[in-house]
Structure formats: structure tokens, C-alpha cells
C-alpha positions as CSV (number, residue, x, y, z in Angstrom):
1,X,113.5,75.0,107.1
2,X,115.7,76.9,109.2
3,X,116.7,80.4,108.4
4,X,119.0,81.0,105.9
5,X,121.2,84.1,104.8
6,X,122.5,85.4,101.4
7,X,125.3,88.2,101.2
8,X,124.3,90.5,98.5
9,X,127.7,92.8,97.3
10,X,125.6,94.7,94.5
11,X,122.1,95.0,93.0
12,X,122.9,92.7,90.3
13,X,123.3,89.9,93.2
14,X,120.0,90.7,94.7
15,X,118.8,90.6,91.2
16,X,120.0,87.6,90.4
17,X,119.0,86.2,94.1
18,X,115.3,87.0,92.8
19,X,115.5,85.0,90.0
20,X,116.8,81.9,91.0
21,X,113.9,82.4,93.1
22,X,111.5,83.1,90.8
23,X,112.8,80.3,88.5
24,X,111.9,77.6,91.3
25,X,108.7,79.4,92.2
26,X,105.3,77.4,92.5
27,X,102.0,78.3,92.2
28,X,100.6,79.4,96.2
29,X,103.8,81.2,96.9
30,X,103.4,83.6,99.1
31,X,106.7,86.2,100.3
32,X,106.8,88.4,102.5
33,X,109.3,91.4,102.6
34,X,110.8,93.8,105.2
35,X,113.6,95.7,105.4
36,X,114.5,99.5,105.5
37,X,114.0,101.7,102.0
38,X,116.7,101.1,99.5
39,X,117.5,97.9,101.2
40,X,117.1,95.8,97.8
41,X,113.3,94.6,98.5
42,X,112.2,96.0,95.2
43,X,115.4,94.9,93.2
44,X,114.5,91.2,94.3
45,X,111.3,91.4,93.3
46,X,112.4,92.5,90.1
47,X,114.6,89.5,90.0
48,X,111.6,87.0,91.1
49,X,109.6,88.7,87.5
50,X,112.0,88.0,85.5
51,X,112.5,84.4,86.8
52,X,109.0,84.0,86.1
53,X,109.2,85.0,82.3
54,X,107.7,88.8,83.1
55,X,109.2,91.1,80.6
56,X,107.1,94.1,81.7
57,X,108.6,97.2,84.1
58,X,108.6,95.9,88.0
59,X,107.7,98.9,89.7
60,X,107.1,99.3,93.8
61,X,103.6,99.9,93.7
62,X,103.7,102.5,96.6
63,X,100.6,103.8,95.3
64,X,98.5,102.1,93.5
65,X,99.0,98.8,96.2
66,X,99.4,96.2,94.0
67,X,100.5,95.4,90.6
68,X,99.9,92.2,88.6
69,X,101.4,90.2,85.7
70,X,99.8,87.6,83.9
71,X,102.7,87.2,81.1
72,X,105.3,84.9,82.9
73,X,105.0,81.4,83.4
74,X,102.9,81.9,86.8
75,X,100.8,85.1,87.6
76,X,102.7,87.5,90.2
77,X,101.2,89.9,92.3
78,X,103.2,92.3,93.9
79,X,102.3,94.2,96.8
80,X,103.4,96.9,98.5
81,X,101.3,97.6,102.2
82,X,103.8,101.0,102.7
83,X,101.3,103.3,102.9
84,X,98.8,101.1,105.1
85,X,99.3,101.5,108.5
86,X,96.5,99.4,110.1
87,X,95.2,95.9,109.2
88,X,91.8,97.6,109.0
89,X,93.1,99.8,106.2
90,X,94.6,96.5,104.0
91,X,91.5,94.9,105.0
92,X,89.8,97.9,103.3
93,X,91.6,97.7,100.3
94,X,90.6,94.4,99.7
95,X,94.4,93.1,99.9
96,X,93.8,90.0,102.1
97,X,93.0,88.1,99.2
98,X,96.3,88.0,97.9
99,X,97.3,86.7,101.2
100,X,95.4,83.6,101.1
101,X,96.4,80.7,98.3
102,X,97.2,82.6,95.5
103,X,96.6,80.7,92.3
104,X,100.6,82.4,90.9
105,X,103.3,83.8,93.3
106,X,102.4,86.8,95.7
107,X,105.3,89.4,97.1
108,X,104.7,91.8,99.7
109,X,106.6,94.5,101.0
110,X,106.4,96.1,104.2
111,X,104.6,92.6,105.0
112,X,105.3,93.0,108.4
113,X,102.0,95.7,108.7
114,X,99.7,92.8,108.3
115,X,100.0,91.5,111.8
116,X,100.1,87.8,111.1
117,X,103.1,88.0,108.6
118,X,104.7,90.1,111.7
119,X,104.5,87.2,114.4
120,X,107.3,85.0,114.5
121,X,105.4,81.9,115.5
122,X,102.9,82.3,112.3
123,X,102.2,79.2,110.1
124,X,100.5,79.4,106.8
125,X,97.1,77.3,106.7
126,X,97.8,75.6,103.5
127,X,100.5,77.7,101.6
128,X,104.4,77.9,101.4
129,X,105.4,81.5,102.5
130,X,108.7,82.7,102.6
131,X,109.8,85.1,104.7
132,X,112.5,87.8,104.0
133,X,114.2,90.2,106.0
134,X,116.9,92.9,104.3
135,X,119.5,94.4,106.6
136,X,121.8,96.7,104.8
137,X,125.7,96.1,106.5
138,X,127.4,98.3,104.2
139,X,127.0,101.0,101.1
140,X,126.7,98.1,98.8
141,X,126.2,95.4,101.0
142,X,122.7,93.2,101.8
143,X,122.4,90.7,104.6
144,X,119.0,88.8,103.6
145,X,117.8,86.2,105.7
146,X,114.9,84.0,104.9
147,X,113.2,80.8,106.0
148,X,110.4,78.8,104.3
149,X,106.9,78.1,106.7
150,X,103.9,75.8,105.0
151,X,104.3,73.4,102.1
């Protein structure tokens, strides 16, 4: 696929952005988010839960690395590799797992730490994973661009 972009005027945009996404979601998915804080990563995210059925609070999970949900229609595990600088240090954590075939949907923000998700040339060894980059062009304004590498 090549890349494509959506022009997000508001949160409720990127909201809803997240859960067409989430609606179409299958299990394996993995996403991978960059962007600057309070470019929308987190808002989308929310969006992907609810187009999964997750009814729960969608929280960043700056601290505690990774929050899951088993409610929706698919397990989601969200990641957030923020405070991990090295790949030795996600590797520590134990966060690789999520990277690899997922049995639900995995988003990850800040993905670009984990230096495969970073190179432009990767290709997922049997997953789909969608990559996602937020530029903010305004005070209310998103560009996100995103392209689709695996199955």
C-alpha cells in the first residue's frame, strides 16, 4: 500500500479516524505511532478501543508501559516505549513480545525507539503493521500519514 494521509480538524476526527480503524482491525495487528506530544497519538488510540468494543478508560500508559484490554471484540495492547530510550531497555521490560504476532491488535507509541519500527525499509515477518506518523499543521489541525507493510 502506498502511504496515505488523513486531515484531522479536531479530536473528535482523530477519534473517529481510530475507530473506523479499530472497527476493521484483525487479529496480528500491529501499529506503530510517532508524532510530537499532543499530536493526537493517544486520542486515536482511544478511537481504535472503542472500535474494538473497549468500554474501559484508554490512558497513555507512560508509566506503567503497557496497558491491556481483554473486553472488546479483539484483545488490545497498548504501548507506550516513551520513557525507554534504548532497545536494551524495551528488551528489558520484556515488551518485544507484543511486537511479534499478537494474538489481538497491538499500538505503540513512540514506536520509532524500537529500531526496526524506525527503518523505513522494515517488513514485518508474518504480521500486518501499520505505520503512523502525526504532524501537527495547525492549533487544531493533524496531518497523519500511514501505510500498511505485511499481510
Amino acid at each position: 500500500m502506498l502511504m496515505a494521509t488523513f486531515i484531522s480538524r479536531s479530536p473528535d476526527e482523530t477519534l473517529a479516524l481510530g475507530e473506523r480503524w479499530g472497527k476493521a482491525a484483525a487479529p496480528g495487528w500491529v501499529i506503530g505511532l510517532t508524532g510530537d506530544l499532543g499530536s493526537g497519538k493517544t486520542q486515536l488510540v482511544k478511537g481504535l478501543a472503542r472500535g474494538l468494543g473497549i468500554l474501559d478508560r484508554v490512558a497513555s500508559p507512560t508509566f506503567a508501559l503497557v496497558n491491556e484490554y481483554k473486553e472488546g471484540r479483539l484483545s488490545f495492547a497498548h504501548l507506550d516505549l516513551y520513557r525507554l530510550d534504548t532497545p536494551a531497555q524495551i528488551l528489558g521490560a520484556g515488551l518485544e513480545v507484543y511486537f511479534e504476532q499478537p494474538p489481538g491488535v497491538t499500538v505503540i507509541e513512540w514506536c520509532e525507539r524500537w529500531p526496526a519500527f524506525a527503518d523505513p525499509a522494515f517488513v514485518p515477518n508474518g504480521f500486518r503493521f501499520r505505520r503512523v506518523r502525526f504532524t501537527q499543521t495547525a492549533e487544531t489541525e493533524r496531518r497523519i500519514d500511514y501505510e500498511d507493510l505485511g499481510h
